[in-house]
C-alpha positions in Angstrom: 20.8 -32.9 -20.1 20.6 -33.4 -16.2 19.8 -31.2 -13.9 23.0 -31.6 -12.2 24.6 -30.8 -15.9 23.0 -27.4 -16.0 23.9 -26.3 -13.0 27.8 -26.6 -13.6 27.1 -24.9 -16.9 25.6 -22.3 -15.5 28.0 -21.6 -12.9 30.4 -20.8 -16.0 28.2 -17.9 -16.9 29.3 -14.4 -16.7 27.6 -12.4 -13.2 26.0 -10.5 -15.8 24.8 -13.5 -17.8 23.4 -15.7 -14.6 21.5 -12.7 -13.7 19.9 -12.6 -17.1 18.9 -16.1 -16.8 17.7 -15.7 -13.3 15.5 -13.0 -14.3 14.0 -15.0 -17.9 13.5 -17.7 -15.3 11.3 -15.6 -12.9 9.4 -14.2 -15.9 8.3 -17.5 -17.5 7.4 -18.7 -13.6 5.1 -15.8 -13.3 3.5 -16.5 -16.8 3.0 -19.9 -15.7 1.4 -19.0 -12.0 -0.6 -15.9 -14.0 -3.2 -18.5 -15.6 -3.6 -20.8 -12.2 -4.9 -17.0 -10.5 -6.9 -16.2 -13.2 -8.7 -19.7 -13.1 -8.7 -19.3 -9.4 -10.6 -16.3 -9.4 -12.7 -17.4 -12.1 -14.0 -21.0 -10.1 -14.9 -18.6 -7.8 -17.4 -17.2 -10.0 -18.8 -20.3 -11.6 -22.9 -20.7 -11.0 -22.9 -16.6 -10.3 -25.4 -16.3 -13.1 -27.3 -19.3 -12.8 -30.8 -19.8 -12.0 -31.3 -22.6 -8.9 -35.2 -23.4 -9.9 -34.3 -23.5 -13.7 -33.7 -27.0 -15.3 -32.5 -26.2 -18.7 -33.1 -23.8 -21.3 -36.2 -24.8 -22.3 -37.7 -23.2 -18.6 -35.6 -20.3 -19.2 -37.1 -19.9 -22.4 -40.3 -20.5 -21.3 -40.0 -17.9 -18.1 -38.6 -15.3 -20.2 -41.3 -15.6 -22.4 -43.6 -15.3 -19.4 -42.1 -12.2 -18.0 -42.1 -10.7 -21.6 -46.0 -11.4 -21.6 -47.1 -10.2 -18.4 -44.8 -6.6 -18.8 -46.6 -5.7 -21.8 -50.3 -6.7 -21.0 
């Protein structure tokens, strides 16, 4: 089915039926644009929690470890 297809069929709707379709068509548009915000906000965030001199987990380990050692001396 074309485009140009769906368009005459839907001019053959009811008022009350194009309206229904106009609003199931802004609903499944917002849950499509919903996800690209969400991942927006969330690259945002990306690195928040990281540690710029650690180089894996092994230095994490091993500075955790370190801080654990020197609290309770």
């Amino acid at each position: 089915m074309t485009l140009q297809n769906l368009q005459k069929q839907v001019l053959q709707l009811s008022t009350s039926e194009r309206w229904q379709l106009v609003q199931t068509l802004l609903e499944s548009l917002q849950h499509e644009a919903r996800p690209l915000q969400d991942k927006g906000n969330l690259s945002r965030l990306r690195g928040i929690a990281k540690d710029s001199d650690a180089s894996g987990n092994e230095d994490i380990a091993r500075e955790y470890i370190t801080y654990l050692t020197e609290k309770y001396q």
